[in-house]
Residue, then its C-alpha position, 0 to 999 in steps of 0.5 A: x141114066x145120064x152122066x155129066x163128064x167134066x174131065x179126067x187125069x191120067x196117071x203115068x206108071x211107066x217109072x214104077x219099078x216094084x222090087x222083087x217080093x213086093x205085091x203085084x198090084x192088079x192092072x199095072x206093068x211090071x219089068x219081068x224076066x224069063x230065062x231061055x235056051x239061045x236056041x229058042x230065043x229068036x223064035x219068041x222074040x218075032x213070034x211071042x212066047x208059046x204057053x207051057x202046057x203044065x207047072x207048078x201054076x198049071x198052064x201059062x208063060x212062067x217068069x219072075x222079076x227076080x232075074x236071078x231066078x230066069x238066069x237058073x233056067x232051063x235047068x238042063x242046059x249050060x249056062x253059055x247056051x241060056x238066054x234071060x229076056x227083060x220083059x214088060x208085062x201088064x199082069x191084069x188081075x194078079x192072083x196070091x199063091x202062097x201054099x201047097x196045094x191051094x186050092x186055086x194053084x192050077x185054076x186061078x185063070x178060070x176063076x178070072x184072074x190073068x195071073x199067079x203071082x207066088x211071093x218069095x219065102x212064102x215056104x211052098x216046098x215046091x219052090x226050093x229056091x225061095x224065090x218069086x214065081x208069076x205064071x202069065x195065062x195069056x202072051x199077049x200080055x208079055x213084051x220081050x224090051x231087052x236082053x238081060x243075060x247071054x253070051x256077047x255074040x248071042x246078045x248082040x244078035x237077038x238085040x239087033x232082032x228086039x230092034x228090028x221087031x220094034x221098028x216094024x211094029x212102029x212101022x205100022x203105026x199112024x201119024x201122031x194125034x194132033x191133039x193129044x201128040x201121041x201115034x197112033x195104032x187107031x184113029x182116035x176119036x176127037x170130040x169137043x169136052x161137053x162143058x167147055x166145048x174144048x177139043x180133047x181126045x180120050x188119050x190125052x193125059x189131062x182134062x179139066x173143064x173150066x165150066x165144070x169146076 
């Protein structure tokens, strides 16, 4: 089966900032939180989060955009020795989970989804609190931009550490595309629009095709 490709319009979600409580909407980005022990701080930063085993959403990374939330965690530790990272998160195919015991609380992922999203006042019991829980099966999904919470010693450090990882990555990116002006990781594959014959790229943010008009 053929198909004729006459251009495309990308959309730029990257301003979009849902509430807390407002639906996870399926491929999107979201600013999240986590809270940690300052102990464990530098380790996922440089290294990435490390799955829990178990919870409440069976295995995952266990965040929340409410950053009131991350700051009660862990529950164990005073508040000075807590951590709360600001996280960019691409939360994939995003499962509701709004009961006790629903059926798909702790095998959601195996039903294909990437992540459990719980609402806020949906009236599970096992959250006391009330407030928004969302469990990310796979880390890779998580990026820790920011440091939300800590004491000022403790932030300033793990801020220089985020800078210095994020420098290294870009490090190892490649010269900027020169048609679509972005840097790239890969190269990307330049080909001429097969109407107009204009040289397009596949990440630049807009195409229109005169010819297929």
């Amino acid at each position: 089966m053929s198909i004729t490709f006459y251009g495309w319009e990308a959309i730029n979600e990257d301003k979009g900032h849902l509430k807390p409580g407002q639906k996870l909407q399926d491929g999107r980005g979201y600013t999240m939180y986590h809270g940690t022990h300052k102990n464990n701080a530098a380790k996922i930063i440089c290294s990435g989060f490390v799955p829990s085993v178990d919870g409440l959403l069976g295995p995952g990374v266990y965040i929340s955009r409410d950053m009131n939330k991350a700051r009660a965690y862990p529950k164990t530790v005073l508040k000075t020795d807590r951590v709360v990272f600001k996280l960019k998160v691409r939360v994939g195919k995003v499962k509701k989970i709004d009961k006790d015991n629903h059926p798909l609380q702790k095998t959601w992922h195996q039903q294909g989804y990437d992540c459990a999203w719980v609402p806020p006042n949906c009236g599970m019991q096992s959250i006391p609190s009330q407030k928004e829980e969302d469990c990310v099966w796979d880390p890779k999904r998580i990026t820790v931009v920011d440091i939300a919470y800590a004491n000022d010693l403790v932030k300033k450090d793990l801020r220089k550490l985020i800078s210095e990882q994020t420098m290294a990555k870009e490090a190892d990116v490649k010269d900027q595309c020169n048609v679509c002006g972005h840097r790239q990781y890969s190269s990307h594959e330049i080909q001429k629009c097969w109407g107009c014959e204009t040289v397009v790229c596949p990440f630049m943010s807009k195409h229109v095709c005169k010819k297929g008009r």
